[in-house]
MITOR-362205 format. One line per field, with one value per atom (N, C-alpha, C, O, CB): z, x, y; atom name; residue number from 0. Coordinates in nm, 3 decimals. Glycine has a CB too. Example, Ala and Ser with C-alpha at 12.3 -4.5 7.8 and 13.67 -1.06 7.14 Angstrom:
2
w <- 0.780 | 0.780 | 0.780 | 0.846 | 0.905 | 0.708 | 0.714 | 0.787 | 0.804 | 0.572 .
u <- 1.319 | 1.230 | 1.320 | 1.424 | 1.131 | 1.285 | 1.367 | 1.290 | 1.341 | 1.408 .
v <- -0.569 | -0.450 | -0.330 | -0.332 | -0.447 | -0.225 | -0.106 | 0.003 | 0.114 | -0.060 .
atome <- N | CA | C | O | CB | N | CA | C | O | CB .
num <- 0 | 0 | 0 | 0 | 0 | 1 | 1 | 1 | 1 | 1 .
END
This chain:
87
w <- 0.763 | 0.738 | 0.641 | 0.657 | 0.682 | 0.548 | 0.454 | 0.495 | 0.464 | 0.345 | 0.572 | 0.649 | 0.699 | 0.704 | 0.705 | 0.786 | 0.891 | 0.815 | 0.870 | 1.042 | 0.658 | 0.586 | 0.584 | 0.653 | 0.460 | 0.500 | 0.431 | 0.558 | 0.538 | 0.305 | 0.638 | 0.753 | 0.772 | 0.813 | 0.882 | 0.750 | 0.814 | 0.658 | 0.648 | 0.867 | 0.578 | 0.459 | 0.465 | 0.442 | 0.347 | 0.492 | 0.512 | 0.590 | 0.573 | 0.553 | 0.664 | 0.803 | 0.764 | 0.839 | 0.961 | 0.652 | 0.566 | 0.662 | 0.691 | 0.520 | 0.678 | 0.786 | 0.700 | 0.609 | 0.966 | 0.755 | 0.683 | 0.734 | 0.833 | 0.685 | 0.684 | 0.712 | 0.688 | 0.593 | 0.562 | 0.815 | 0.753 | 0.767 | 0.831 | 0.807 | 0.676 | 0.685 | 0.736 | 0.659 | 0.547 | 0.817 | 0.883 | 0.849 | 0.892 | 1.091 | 0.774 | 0.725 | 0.667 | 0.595 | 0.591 | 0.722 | 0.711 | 0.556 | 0.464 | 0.808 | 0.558 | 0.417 | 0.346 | 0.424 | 0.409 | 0.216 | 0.187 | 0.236 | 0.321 | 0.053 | 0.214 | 0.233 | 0.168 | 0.045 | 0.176 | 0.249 | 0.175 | 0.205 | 0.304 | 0.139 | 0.128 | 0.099 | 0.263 | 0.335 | -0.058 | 0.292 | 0.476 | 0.420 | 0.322 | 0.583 | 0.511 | 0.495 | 0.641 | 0.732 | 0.492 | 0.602 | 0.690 | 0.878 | 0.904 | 0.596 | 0.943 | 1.100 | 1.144 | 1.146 | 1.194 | 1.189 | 1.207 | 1.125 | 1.146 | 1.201 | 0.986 | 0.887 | 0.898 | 0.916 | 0.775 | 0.879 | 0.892 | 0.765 | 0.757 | 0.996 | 0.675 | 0.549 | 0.462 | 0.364 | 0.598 | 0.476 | 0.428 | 0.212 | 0.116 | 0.522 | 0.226 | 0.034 | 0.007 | -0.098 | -0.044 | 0.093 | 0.069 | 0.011 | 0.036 | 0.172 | -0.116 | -0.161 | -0.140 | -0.101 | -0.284 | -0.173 | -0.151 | -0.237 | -0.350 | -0.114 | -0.217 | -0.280 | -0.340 | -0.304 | -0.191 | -0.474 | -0.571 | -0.455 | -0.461 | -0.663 | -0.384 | -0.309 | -0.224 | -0.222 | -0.200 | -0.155 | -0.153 | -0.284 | -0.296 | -0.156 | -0.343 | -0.498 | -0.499 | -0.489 | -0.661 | -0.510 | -0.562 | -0.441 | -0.463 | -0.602 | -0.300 | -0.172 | -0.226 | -0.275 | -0.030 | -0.204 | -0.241 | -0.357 | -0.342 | -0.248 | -0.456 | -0.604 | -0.551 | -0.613 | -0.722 | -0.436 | -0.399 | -0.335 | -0.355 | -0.341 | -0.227 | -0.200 | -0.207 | -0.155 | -0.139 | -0.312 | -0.423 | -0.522 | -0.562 | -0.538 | -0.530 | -0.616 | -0.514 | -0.546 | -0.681 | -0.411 | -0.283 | -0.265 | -0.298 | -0.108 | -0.217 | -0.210 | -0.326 | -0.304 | -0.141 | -0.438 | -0.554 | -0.593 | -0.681 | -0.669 | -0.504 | -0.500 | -0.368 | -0.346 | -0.514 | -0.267 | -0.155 | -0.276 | -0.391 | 0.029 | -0.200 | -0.229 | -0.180 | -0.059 | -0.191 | -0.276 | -0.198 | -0.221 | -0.337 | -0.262 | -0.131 | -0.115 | -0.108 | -0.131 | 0.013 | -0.079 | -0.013 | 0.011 | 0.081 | 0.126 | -0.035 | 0.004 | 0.057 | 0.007 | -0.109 | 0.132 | 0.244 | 0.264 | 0.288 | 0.432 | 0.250 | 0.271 | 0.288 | 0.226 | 0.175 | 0.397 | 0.401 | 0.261 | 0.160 | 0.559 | 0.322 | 0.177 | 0.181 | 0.091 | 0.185 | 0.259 | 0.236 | 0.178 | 0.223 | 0.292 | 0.043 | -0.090 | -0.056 | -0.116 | -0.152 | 0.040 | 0.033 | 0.106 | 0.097 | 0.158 | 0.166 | 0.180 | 0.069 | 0.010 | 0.282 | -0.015 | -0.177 | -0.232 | -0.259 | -0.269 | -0.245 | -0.366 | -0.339 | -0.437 | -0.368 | -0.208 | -0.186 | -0.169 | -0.138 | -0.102 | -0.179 | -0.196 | -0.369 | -0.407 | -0.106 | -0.446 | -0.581 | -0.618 | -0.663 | -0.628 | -0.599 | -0.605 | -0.589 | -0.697 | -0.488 | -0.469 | -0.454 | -0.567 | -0.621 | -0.282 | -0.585 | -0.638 | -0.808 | -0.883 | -0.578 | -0.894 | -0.990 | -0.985 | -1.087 | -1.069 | -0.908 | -0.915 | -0.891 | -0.938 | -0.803 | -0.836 | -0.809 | -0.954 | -0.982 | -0.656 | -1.013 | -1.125 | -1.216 | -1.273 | -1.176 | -1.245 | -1.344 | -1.321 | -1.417 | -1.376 | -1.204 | -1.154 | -1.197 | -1.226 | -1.030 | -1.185 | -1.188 | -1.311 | -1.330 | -1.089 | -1.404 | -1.542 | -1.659 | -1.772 | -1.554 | -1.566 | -1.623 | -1.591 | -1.612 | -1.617 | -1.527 | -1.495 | -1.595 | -1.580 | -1.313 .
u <- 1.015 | 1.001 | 1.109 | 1.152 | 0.862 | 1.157 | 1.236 | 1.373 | 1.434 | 1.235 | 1.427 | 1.548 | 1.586 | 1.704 | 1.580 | 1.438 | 1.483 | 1.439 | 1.459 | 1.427 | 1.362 | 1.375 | 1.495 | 1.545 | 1.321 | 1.584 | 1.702 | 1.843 | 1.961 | 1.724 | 1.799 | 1.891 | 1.869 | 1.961 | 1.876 | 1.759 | 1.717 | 1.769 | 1.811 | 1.492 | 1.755 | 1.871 | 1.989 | 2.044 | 1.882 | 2.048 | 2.172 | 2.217 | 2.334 | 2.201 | 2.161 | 2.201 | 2.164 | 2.157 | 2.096 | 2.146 | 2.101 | 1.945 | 1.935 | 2.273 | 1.862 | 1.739 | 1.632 | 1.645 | 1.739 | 1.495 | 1.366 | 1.250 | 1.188 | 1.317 | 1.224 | 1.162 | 0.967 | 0.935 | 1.234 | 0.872 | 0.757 | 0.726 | 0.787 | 0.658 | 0.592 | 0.541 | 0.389 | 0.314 | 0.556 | 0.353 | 0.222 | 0.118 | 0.144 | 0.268 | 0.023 | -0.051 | -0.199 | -0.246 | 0.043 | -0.258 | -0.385 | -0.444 | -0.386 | -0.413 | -0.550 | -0.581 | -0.568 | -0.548 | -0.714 | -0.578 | -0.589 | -0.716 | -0.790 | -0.583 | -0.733 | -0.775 | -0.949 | -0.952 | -0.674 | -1.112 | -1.175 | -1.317 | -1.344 | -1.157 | -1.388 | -1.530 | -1.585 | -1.554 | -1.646 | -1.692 | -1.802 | -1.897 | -1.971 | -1.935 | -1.879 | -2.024 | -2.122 | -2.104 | -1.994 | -2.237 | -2.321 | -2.308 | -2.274 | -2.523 | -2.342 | -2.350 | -2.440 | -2.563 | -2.355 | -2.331 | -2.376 | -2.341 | -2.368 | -2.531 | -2.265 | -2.281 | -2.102 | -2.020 | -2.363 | -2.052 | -1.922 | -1.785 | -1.664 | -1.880 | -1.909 | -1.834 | -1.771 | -1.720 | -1.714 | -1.756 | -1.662 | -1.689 | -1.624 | -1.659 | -1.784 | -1.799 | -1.778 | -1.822 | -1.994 | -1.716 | -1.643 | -1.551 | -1.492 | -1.600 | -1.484 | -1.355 | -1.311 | -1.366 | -1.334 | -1.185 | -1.130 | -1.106 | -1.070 | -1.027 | -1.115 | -1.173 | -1.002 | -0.907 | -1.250 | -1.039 | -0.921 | -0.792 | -0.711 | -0.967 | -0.773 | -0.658 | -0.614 | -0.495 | -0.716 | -0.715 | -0.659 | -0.542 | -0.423 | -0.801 | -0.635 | -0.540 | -0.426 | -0.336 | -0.591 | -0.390 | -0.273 | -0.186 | -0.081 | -0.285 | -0.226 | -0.170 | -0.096 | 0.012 | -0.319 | -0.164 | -0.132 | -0.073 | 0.009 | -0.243 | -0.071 | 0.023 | 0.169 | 0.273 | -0.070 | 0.172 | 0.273 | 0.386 | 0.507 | 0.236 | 0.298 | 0.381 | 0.437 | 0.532 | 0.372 | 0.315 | 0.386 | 0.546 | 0.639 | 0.252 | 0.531 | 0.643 | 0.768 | 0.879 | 0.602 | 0.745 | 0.858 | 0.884 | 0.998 | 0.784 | 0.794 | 0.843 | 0.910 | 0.925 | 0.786 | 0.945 | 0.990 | 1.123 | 1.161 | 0.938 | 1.202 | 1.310 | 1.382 | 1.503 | 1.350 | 1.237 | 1.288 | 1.257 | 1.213 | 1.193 | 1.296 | 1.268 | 1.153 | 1.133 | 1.357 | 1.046 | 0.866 | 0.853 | 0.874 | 0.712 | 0.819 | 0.855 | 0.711 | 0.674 | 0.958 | 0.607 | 0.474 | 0.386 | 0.435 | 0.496 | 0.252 | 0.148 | 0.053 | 0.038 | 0.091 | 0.002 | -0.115 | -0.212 | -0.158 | -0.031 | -0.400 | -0.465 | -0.604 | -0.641 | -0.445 | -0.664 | -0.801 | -0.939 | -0.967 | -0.855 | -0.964 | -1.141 | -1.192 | -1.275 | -1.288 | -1.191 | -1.230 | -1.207 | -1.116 | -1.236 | -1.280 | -1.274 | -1.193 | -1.086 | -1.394 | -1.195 | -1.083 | -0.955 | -0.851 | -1.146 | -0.935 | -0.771 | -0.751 | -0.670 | -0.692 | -0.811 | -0.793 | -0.729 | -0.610 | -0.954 | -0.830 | -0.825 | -0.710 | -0.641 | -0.910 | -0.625 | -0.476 | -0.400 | -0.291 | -0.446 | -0.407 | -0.305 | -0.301 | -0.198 | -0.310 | -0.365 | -0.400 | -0.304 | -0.190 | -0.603 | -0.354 | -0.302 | -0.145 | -0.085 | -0.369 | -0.064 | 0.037 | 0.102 | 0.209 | 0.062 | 0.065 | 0.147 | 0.120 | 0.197 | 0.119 | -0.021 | 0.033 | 0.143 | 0.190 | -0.061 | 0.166 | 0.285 | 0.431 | 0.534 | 0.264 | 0.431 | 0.585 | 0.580 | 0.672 | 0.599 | 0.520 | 0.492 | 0.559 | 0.655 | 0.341 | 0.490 | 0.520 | 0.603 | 0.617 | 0.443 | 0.722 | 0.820 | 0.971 | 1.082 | 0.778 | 0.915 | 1.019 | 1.033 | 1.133 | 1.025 | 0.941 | 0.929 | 1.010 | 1.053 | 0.798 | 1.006 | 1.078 | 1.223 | 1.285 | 1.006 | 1.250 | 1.458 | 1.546 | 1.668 | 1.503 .
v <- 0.633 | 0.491 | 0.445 | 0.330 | 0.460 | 0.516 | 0.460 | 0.434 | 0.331 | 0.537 | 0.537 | 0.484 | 0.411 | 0.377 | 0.513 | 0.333 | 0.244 | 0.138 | 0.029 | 0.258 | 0.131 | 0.007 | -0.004 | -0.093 | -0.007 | 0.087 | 0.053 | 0.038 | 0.007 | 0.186 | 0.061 | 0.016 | -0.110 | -0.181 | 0.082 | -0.155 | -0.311 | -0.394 | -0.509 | -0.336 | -0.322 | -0.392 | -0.401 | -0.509 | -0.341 | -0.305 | -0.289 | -0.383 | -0.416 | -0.179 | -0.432 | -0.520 | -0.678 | -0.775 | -0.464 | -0.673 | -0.769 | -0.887 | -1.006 | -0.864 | -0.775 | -0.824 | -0.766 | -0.684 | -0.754 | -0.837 | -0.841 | -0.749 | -0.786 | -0.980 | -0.652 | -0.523 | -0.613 | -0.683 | -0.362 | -0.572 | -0.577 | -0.435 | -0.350 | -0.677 | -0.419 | -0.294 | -0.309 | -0.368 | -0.223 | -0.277 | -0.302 | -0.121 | -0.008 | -0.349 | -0.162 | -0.012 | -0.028 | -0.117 | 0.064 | 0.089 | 0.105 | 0.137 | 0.196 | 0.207 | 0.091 | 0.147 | 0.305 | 0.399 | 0.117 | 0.329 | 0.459 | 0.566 | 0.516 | 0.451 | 0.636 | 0.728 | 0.687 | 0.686 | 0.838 | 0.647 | 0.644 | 0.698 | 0.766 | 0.539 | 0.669 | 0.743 | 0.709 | 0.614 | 0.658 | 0.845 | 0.785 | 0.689 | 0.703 | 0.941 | 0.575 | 0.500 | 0.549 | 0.629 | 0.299 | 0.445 | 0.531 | 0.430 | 0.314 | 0.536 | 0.517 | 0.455 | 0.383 | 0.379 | 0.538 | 0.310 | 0.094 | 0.027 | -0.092 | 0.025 | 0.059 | 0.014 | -0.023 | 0.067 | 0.109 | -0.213 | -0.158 | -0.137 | -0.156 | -0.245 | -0.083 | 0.008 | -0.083 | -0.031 | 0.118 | -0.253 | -0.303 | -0.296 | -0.337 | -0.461 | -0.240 | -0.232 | -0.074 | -0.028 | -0.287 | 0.002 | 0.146 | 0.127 | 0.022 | 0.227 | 0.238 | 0.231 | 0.343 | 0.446 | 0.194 | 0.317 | 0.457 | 0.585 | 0.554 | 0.436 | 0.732 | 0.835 | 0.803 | 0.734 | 0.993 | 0.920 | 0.969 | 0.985 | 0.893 | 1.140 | 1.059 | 1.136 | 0.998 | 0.966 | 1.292 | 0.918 | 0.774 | 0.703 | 0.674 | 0.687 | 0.701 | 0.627 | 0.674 | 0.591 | 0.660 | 0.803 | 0.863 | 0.826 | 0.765 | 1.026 | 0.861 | 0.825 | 0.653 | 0.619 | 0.824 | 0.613 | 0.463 | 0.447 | 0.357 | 0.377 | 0.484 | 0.521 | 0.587 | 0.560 | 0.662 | 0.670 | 0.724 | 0.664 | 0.676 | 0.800 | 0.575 | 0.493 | 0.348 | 0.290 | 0.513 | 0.308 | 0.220 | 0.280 | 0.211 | 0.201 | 0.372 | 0.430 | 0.437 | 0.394 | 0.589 | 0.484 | 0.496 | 0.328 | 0.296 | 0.586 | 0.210 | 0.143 | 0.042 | -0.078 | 0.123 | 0.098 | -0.002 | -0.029 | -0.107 | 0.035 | 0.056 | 0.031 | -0.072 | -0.081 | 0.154 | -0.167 | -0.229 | -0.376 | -0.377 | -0.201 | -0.468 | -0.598 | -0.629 | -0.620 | -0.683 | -0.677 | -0.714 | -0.832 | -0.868 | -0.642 | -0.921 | -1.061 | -1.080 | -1.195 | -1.116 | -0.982 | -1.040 | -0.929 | -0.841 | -1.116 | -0.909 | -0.816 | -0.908 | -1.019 | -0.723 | -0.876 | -0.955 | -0.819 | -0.711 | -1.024 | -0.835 | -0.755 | -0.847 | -0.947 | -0.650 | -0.774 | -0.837 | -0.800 | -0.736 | -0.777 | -0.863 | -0.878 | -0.791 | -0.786 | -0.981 | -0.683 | -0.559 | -0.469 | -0.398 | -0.521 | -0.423 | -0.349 | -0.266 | -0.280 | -0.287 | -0.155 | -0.014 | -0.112 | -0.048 | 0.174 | -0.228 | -0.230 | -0.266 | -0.195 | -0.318 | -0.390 | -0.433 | -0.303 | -0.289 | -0.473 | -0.209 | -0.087 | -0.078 | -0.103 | 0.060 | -0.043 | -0.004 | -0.076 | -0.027 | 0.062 | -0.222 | -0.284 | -0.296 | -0.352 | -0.416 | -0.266 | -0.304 | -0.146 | -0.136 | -0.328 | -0.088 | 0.043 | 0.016 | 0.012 | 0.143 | -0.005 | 0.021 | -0.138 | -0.114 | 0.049 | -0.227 | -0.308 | -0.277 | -0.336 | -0.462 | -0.157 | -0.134 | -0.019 | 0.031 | -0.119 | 0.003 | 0.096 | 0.024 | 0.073 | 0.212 | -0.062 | -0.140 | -0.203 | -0.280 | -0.281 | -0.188 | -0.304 | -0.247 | -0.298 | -0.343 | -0.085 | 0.014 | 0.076 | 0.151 | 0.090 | 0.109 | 0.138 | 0.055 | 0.099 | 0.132 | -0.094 | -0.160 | -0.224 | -0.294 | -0.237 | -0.210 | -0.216 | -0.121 | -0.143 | -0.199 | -0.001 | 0.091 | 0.142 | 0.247 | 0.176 | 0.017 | 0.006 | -0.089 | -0.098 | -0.087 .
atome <- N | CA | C | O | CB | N | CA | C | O | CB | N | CA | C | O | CB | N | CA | C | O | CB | N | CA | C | O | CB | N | CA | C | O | CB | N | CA | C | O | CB | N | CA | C | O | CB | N | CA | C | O | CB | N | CA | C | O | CB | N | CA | C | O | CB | N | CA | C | O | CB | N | CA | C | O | CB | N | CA | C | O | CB | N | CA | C | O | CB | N | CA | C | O | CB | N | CA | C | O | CB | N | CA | C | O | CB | N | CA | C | O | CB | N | CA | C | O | CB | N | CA | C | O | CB | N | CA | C | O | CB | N | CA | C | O | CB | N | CA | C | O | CB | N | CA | C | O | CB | N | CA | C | O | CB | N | CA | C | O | CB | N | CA | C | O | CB | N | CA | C | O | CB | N | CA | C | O | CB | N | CA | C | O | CB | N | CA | C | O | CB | N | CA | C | O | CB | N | CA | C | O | CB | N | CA | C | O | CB | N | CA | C | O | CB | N | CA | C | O | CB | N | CA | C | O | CB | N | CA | C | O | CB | N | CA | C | O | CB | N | CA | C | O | CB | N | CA | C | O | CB | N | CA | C | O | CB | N | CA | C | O | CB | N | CA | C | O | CB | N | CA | C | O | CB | N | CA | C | O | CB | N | CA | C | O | CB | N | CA | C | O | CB | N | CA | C | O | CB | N | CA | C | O | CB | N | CA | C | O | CB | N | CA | C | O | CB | N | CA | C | O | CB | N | CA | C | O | CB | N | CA | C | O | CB | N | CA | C | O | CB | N | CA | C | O | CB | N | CA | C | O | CB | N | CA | C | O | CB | N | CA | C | O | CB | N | CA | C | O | CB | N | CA | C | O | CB | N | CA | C | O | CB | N | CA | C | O | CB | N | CA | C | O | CB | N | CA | C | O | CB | N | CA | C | O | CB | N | CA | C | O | CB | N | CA | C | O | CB | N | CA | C | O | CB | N | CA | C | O | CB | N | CA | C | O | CB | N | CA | C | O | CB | N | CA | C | O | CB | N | CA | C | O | CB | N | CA | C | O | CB | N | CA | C | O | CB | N | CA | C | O | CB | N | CA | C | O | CB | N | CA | C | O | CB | N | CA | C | O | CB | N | CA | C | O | CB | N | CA | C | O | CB | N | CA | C | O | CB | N | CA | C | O | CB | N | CA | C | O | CB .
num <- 0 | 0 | 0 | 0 | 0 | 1 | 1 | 1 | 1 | 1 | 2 | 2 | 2 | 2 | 2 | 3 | 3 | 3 | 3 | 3 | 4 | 4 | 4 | 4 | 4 | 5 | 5 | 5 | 5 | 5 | 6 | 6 | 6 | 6 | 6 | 7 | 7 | 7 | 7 | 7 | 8 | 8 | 8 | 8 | 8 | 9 | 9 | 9 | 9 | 9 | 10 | 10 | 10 | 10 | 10 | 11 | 11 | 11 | 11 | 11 | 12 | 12 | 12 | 12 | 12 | 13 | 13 | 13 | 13 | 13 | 14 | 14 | 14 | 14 | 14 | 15 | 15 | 15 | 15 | 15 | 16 | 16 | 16 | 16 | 16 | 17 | 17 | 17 | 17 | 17 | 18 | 18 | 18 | 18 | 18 | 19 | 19 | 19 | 19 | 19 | 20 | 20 | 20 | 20 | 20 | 21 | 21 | 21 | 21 | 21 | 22 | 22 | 22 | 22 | 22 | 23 | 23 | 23 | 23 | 23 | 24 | 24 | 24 | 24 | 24 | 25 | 25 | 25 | 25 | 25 | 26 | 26 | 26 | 26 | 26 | 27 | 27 | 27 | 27 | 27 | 28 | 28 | 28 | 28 | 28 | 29 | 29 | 29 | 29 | 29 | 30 | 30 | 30 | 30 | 30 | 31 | 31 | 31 | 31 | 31 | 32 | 32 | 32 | 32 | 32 | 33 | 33 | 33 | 33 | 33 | 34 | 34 | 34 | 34 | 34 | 35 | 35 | 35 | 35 | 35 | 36 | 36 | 36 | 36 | 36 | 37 | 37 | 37 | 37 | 37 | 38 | 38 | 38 | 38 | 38 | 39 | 39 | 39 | 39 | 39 | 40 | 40 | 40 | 40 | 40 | 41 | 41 | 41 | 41 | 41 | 42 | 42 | 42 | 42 | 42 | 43 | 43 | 43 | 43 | 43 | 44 | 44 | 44 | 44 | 44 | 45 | 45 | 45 | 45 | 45 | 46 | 46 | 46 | 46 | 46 | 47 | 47 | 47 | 47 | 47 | 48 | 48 | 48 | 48 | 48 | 49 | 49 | 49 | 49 | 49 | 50 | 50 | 50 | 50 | 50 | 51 | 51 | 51 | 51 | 51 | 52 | 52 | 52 | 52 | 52 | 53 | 53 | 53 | 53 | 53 | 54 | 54 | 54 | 54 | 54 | 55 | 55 | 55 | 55 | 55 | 56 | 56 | 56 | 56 | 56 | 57 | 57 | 57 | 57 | 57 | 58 | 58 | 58 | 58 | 58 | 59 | 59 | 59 | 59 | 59 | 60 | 60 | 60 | 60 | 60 | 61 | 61 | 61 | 61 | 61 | 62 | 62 | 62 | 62 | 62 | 63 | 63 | 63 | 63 | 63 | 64 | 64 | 64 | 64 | 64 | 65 | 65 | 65 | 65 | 65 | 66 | 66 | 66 | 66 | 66 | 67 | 67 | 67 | 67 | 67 | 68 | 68 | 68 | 68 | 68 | 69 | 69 | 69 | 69 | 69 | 70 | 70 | 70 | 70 | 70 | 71 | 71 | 71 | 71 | 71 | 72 | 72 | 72 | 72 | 72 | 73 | 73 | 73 | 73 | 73 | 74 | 74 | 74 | 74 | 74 | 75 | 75 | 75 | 75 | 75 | 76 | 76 | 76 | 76 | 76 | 77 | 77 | 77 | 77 | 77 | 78 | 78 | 78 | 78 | 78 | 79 | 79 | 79 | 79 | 79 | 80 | 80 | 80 | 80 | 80 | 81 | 81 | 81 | 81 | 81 | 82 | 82 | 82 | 82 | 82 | 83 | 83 | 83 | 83 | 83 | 84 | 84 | 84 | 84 | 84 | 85 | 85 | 85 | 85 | 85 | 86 | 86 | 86 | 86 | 86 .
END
């Protein structure tokens, strides 16, 4: 993925990133989980690639109302935060 961001920079063009939530806890069946968050190894996942993406230009995070995409979009933008704070 990172290549073909920075190619689509290079070319001076606008990369989206389309992605599923982190990694999270089973809810139960029938149930459609939307007050699940996501386990530890989620977080860090999403911490990870908050850190990978902090060197692109982020113009925009978009996530639905559902607690585990929140948790990981929350996740990855304190990391662009604390990444780019520290340049």
């Amino acid at each position: 993925m990172k290549q073909e961001v920075q190619k689509a920079l290079a070319e001076n063009k606008q990369a989206v990133i389309i992605m599923r939530h982190a990694h999270r806890l089973p809810f139960q069946a029938g149930s459609l989980g939307n007050d699940v968050a996501i386990t530890s190894e989620g977080k860090q996942l999403a911490n990870r690639l908050g850190r990978q993406l902090a060197s692109f230009p982020i113009h925009c995070i978009e996530t639905s109302s559902v607690l585990r995409c929140m948790q990981t979009a929350q996740s990855i933008i304190d990391c662009l935060v604390l990444s780019n704070s520290s340049r």
